[in-house]
N, C-alpha and C positions, 0 to 999 in steps of 0.2 A: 818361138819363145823357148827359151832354155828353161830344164829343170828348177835353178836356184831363181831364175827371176817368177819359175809357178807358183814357185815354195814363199816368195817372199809377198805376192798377191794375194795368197791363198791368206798369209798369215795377218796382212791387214786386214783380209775382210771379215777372219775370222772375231779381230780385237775390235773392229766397228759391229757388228753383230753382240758382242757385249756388252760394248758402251751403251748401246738402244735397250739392252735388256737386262737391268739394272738386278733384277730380281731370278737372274739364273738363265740359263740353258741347257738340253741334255748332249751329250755327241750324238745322241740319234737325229737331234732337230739339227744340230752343226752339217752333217753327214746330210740329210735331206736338202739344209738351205746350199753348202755347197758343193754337192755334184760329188763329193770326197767319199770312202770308205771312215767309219769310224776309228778303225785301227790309224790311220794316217790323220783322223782329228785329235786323237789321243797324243799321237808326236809332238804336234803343233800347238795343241795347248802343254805340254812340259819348253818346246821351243820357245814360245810368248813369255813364259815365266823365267829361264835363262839366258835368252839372247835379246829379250826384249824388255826383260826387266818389266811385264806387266805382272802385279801379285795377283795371281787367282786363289777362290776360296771353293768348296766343291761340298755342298750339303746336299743330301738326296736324289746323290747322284745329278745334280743340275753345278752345273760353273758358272762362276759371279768374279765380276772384280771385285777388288774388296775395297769395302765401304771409306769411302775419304781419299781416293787413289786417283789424280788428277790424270787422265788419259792425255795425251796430245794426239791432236786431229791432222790429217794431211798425207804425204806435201800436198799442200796445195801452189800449183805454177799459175807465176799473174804474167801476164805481156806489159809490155811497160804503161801503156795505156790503160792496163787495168789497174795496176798499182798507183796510177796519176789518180783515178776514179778512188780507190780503196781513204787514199791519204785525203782527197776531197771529203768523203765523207766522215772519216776519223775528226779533219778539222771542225767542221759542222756540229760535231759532238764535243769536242772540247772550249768551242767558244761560249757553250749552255753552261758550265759547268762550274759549279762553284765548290769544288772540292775534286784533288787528283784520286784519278782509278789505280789502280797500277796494274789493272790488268789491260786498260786501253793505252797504258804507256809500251808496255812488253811489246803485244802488237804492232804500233807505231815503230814503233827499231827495228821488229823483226820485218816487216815492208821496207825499211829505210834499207836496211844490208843487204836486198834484194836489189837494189835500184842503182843507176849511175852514181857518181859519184855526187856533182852539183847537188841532184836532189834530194839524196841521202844528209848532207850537209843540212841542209833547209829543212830537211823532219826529224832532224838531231836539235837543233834550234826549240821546234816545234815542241819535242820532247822536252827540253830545260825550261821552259817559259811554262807546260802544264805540273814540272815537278814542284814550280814557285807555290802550286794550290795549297789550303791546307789539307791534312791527310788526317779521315775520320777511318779509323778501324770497325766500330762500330757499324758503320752505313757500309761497308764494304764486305763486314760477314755478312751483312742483310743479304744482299743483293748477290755474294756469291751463294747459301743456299737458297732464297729463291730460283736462281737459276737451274740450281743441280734438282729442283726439283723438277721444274719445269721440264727438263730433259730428261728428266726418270717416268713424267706423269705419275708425279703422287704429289699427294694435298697434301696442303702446309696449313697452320695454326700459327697465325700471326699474329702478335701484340698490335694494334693501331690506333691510334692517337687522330680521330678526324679533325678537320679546322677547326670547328664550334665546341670542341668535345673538351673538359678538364685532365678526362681521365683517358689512359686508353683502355677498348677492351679488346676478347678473344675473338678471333673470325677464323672459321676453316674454310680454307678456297681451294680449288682446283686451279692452276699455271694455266690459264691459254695461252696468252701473250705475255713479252715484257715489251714497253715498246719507248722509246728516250724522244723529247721533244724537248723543246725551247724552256716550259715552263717546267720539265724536271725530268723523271724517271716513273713508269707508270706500271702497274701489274695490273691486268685484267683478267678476270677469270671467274666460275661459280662462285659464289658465295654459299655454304650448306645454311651459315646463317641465318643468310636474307631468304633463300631460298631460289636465287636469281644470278645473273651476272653480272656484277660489279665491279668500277676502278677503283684502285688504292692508290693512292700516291708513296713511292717506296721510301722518300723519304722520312714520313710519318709511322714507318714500320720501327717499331721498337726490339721485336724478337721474332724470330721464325723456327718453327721446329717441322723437321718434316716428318708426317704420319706413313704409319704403315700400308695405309686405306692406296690404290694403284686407282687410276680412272681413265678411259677411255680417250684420246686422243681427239677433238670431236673434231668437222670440221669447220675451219673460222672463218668461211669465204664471206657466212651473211654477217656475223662479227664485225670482220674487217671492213665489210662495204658500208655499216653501220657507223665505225669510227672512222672512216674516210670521208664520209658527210658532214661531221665536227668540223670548227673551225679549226681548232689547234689539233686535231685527231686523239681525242683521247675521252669524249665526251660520250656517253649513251644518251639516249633520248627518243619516245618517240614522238613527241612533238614536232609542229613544223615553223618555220619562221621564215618570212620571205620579206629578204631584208632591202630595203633601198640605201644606197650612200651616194651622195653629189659631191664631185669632188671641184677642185677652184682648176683653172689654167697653168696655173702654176704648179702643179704636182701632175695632171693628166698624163705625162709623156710617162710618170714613173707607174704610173696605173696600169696603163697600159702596157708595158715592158714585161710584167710578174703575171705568171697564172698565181691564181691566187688560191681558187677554190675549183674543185671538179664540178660546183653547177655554175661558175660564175657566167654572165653576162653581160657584156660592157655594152656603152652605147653614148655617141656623140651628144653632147650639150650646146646649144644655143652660148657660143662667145667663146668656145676651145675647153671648155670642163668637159668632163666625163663622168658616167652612170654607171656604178658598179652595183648589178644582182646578183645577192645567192640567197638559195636554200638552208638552212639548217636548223638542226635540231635544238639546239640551246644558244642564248645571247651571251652566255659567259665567258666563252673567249675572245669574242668580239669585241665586249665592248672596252677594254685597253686599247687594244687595236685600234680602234675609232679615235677614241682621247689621243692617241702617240702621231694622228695627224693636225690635231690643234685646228685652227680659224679654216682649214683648209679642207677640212668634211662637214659635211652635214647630212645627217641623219634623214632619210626620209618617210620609211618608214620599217619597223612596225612603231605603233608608236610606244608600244612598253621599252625600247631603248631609245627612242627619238628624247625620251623624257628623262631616261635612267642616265644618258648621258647630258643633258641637259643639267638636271639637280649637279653633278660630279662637276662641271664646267663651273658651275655657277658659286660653287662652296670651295672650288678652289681661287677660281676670283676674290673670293671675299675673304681669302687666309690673305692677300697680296693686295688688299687697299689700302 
């Protein structure tokens, strides 16, 4: 390895060691994390600031980027195969969406200018068809400081507005997650309010301010295995619900095709139907899910959604007599 390509390693790891430590670091800790003399972090941090255009701020002897300074991350190299993966999931996030990101547009081009030609064309497409959304500024400062908090590990005090609620009020939460599904955009994280962990849904978030208060990184493996148990994964609950669904002949082959759920259980019906079982925590994202197969499920049990979808079938029948 030559000197300029040490010099240029040394000096992203130095600007990623900043980004993670939003609230400063000393050249003592720089020189400890890498292997460097201080006199040579001292370089590197005036090099960052003239060849790299990252602005540093330097209080008490600790260096900080400065507040509102959008770092870029990377390179990161995809094999094309990954970029095939990257753009799969990009689409998956834009067919939920009912309002353009521009920060998931940026990304999208910048994978497309990476890639062959063909398929650069096709997430150029891809790209014009998500700028047709409409563009809420508002929902998109939400969500870019939620994130920068998320990534600093400091609590925010959110405005939020729940379903049932007129008004919205204040909540201080800690960032665990942010996590995007079908039915929106979702922040999970302490509540200091509740005094517990709770989901927000981001778009019900009216303002976010983020606090001075830093909190501990936790780990989210029993979290995440928690909302993994969800139907839609975005659910808490400790409740259990051991759900039965009968499905007709006519749809079995598509049942069968889809994992559905990490507890599910299929199993053959008497005339070519199929038995779908899961586990979960709550009936609330289910039961759309049930209704969006019409004549062709039925419910078996528990029977608080054998019924809940039941009344819903029944009251929409009688909007159509």
């Amino acid at each position: 390895m030559t000197e300029q390509t040490r010099r240029s390693t040394r000096l992203i790891r130095i600007r990623d060691i900043l980004v993670r430590r939003p609230n400063g670091v000393s050249t003592m800790e720089l020189a400890r994390e890498t292997g460097y003399s201080q006199r040579t972090i001292q370089r590197d941090l005036q090099a960052l600031e003239t060849e790299l255009n990252v602005p540093l701020v330097i209080e008490n002897r600790r260096w900080r980027i400065m507040e509102g300074h959008q770092p870029l991350f990377g390179p990161v190299r995809l094999t094309l195969q990954e970029g095939r993966a990257v753009y799969f999931a990009m689409r998956l996030m834009l067919r939920s969406a009912d309002e353009h990101d521009p920060d998931a547009l940026t990304a999208l081009e910048k994978v497309a200018n990476a890639l062959p030609k063909g398929m650069a064309e096709h997430m150029q497409r891809t790209v014009r068809e998500y700028q047709q959304l409409p563009f809420n500024r508002e929902a998109t400062e939400v969500l870019c400081r939620i994130t920068e908090a998320w990534a600093a590990s400091r609590s925010v005090a959110i405005e939020y507005r729940s379903a049932h609620a007129s008004e919205p009020r204040r909540y201080e939460v800690d960032p665990y997650i942010l996590d995007h599904t079908e039915s929106g955009t979702y922040l999970v994280g302490y509540s200091h309010t509740h005094g517990e962990v709770r989901v927000f849904k981001v778009d019900r978030i009216r303002s976010v301010e983020q606090l001075q208060r830093e909190f501990d990184p936790v780990d989210i493996d029993e979290l995440a295995e928690t909302l993994r148990h969800s139907w839609g994964g975005v659910v808490l609950g400790e409740a259990r619900y051991d759900v039965v669904i009968d499905f007709t002949p006519a749809v079995a082959a598509r049942i069968r095709e889809s994992y559905w759920h990490v507890s599910q259980e299929l199993e053959a019906l008497p005339g070519g139907g199929v038995r779908l079982k899961v586990s979960l925590p709550s009936l609330l994202e289910i039961t759309p899910w049930v209704l969006s197969w019409g004549p062709e499920a039925t419910v078996v049990a528990p029977d608080e959604l054998r019924s809940r979808v039941a009344d819903l079938l029944k009251a929409a029948a009688e909007r159509y007599a």
